[in-house]
C-alpha positions as CSV (number, residue, x, y, z in Angstrom):
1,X,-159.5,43.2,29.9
2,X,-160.5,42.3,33.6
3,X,-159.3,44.3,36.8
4,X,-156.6,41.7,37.7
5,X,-154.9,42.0,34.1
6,X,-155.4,45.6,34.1
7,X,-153.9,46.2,37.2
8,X,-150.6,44.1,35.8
9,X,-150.4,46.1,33.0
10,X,-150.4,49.1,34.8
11,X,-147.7,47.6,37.7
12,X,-145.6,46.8,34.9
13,X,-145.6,50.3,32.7
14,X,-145.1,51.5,36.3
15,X,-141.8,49.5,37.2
16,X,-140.8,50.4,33.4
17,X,-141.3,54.0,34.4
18,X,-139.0,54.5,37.3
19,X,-136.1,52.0,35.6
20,X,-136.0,54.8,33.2
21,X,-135.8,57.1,35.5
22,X,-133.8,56.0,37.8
23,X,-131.5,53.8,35.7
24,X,-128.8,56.3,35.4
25,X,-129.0,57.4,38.9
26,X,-128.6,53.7,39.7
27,X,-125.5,53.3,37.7
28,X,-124.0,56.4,39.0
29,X,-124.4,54.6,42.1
30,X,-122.1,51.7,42.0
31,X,-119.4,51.5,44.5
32,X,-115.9,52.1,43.5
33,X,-114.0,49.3,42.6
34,X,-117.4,47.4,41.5
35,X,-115.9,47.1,38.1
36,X,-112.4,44.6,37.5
37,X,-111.5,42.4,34.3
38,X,-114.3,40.1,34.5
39,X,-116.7,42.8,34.1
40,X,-114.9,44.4,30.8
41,X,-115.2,42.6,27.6
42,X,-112.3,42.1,24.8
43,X,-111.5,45.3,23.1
44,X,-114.1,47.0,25.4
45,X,-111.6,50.0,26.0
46,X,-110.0,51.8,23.1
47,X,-107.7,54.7,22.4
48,X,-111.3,57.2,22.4
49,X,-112.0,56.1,25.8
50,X,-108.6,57.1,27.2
51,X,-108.3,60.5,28.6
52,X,-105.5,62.0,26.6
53,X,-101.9,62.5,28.3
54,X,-103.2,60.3,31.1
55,X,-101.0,56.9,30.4
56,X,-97.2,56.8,31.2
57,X,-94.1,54.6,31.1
58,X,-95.3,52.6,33.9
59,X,-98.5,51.6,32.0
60,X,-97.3,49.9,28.7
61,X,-94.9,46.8,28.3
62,X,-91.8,49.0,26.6
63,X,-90.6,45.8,24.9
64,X,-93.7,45.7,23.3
65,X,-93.4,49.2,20.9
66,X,-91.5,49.1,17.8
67,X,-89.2,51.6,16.5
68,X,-90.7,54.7,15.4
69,X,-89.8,57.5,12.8
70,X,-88.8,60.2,15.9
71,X,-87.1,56.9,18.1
72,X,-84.9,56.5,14.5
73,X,-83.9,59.7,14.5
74,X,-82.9,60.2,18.2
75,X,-80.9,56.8,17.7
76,X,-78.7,59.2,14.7
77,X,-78.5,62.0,16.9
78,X,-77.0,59.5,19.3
79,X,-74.4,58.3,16.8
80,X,-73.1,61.7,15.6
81,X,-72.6,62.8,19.1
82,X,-70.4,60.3,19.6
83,X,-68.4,60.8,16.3
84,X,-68.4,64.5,17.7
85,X,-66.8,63.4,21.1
86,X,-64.4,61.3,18.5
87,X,-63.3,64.4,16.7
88,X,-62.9,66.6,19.4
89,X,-59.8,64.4,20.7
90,X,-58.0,65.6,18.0
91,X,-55.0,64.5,16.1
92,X,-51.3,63.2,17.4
93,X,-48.1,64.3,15.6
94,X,-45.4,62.2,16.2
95,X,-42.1,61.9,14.7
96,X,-38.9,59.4,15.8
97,X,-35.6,58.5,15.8
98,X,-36.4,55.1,12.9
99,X,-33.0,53.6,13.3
100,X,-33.0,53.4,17.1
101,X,-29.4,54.0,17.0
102,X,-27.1,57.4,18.4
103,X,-28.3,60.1,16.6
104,X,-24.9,61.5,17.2
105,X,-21.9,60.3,18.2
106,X,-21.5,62.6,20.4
107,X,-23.9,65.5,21.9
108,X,-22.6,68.9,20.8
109,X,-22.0,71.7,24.0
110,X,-24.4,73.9,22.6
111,X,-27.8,73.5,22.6
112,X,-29.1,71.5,19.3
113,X,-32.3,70.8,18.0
114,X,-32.6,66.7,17.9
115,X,-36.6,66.7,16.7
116,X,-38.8,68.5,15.6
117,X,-42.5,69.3,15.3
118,X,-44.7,71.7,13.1
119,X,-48.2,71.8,14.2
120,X,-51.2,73.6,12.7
121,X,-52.6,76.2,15.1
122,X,-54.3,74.7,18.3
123,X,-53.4,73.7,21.7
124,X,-51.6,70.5,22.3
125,X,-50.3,68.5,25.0
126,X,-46.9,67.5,24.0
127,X,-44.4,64.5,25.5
128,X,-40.8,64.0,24.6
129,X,-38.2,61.0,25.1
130,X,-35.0,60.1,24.5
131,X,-32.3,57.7,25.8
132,X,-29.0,59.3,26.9
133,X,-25.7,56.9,26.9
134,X,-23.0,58.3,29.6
135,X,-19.5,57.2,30.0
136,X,-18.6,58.7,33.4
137,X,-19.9,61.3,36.1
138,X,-18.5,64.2,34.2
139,X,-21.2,63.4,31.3
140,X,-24.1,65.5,31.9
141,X,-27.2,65.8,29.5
142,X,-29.7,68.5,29.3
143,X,-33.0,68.7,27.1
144,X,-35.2,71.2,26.6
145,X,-38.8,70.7,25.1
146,X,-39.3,73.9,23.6
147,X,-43.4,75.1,22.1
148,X,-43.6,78.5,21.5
149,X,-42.9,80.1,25.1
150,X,-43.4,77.0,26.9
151,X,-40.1,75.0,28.0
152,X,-39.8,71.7,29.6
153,X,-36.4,71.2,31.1
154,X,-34.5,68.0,32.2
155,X,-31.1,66.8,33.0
156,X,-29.3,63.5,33.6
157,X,-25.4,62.4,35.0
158,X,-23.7,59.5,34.5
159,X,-22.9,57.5,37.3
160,X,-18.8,57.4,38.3
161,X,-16.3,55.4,35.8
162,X,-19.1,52.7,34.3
163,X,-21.2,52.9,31.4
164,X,-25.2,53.7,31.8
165,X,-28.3,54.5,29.7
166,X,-30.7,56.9,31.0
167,X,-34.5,58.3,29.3
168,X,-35.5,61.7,29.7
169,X,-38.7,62.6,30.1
170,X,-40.2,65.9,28.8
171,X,-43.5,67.1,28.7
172,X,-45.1,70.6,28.2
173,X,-48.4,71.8,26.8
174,X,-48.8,74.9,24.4
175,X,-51.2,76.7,22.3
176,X,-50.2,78.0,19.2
177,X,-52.4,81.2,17.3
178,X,-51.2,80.5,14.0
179,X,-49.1,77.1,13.9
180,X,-45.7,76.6,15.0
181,X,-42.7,74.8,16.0
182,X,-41.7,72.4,18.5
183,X,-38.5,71.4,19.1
184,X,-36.1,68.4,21.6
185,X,-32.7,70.8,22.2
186,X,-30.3,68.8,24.1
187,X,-26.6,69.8,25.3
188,X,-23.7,68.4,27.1
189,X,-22.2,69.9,30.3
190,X,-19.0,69.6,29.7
191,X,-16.7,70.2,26.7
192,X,-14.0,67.3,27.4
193,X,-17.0,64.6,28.0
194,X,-18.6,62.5,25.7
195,X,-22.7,61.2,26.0
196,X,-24.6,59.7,23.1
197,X,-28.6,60.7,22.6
198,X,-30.5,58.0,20.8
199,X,-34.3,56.6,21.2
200,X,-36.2,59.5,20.7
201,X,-39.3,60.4,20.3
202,X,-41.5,63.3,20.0
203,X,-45.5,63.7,20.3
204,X,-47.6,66.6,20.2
205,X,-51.6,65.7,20.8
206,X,-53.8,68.4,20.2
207,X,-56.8,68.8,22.4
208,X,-59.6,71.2,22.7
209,X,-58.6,73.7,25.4
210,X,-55.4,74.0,27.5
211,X,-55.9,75.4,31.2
212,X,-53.3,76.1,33.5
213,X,-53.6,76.2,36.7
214,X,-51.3,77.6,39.2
């Protein structure tokens, strides 16, 4: 080997020498943002070379992920809420007059019980209606919508010397420890007159929890 090859070889191992070296320091060195998409291959970053708890919501296509076993579940919890919400509306009791027609000829002077209700214990909200027929002025009607201690109270008067049909309106709620009764009493004002009652109806809904206010 002559001088002048010698000295290659030796320039060479020498250059080989300090890109070992330095070759880390030199990559270590790059600027930020020296590396994009063009510089990554396909498949070049997988799951081990993502720090752990590091991605979020912003960072993945959602339309993308399927449904998993946890996202299935979440989706049944959704659906028996909602039957939940379904059965805490409760249940209506209801009860009519079928024919339509006067229940009686004639309402009585005391009070009488025209419907009725029995309910299971619970609180309800409870409506009542009922047409009232009137001959004259001297025809007066009063219902009650009676629930345990609560009472709803309501009158009507014919108009002077002509025939007219009037609705009451009752409502009331009520909570009941045990179950009870609820009951449309009507009465007339006046012995010598003569109103019909007809059209009735009575609800009761029952509902989780009944707060009064004053």
């Amino acid at each position: 080997m002559n001088g002048r090859t010698k000295s290659l070889v030796h320039t060479v191992a020498a250059a080989s020498a300090v890109l070992g070296i330095g070759g880390a320091a030199l990559v270590a060195a790059l600027p930020d943002d020296s590396v994009g998409r063009a510089q990554l291959k396909d498949d070049a970053v997988n799951s081990a070379r993502v720090q752990d708890k590091t991605l979020t919501g912003k960072d993945i296509q959602s339309n993308t992920l399927g449904t998993v076993k946890k996202a299935k579940t979440a989706k049944s919890a959704d659906t028996a809420k909602v039957a939940d919400s379904a059965k805490v509306a409760g249940t209506a009791y209801t009860t009519a007059n079928k024919t339509g027609g006067p229940v009686t000829a004639t309402i009585p002077a005391p009070p009488t019980t025209f419907a009725s209700l029995s309910v299971p214990a619970g609180s309800y909200v409870i409506n009542a209606k009922a047409q009232v027929d009137t001959g004259s002025n001297q025809d007066i009607v009063g219902c009650d919508l009676v629930a345990g201690t609560a009472t709803d109270s309501t009158f009507v008067q014919g108009p002077s010397g002509e025939h007219a049909s009037q609705v009451i309106a009752n409502s009331t709620v009520a909570t009941f420890v045990t179950g009870g009764l609820i009951e449309l009493k009507c009465a007339k004002g006046f012995a010598a007159s003569s109103p019909g009652l007809s059209q009735i109806r009575l609800t009761a809904w029952s509902v989780g929890t009944v707060v009064t206010q004053p």
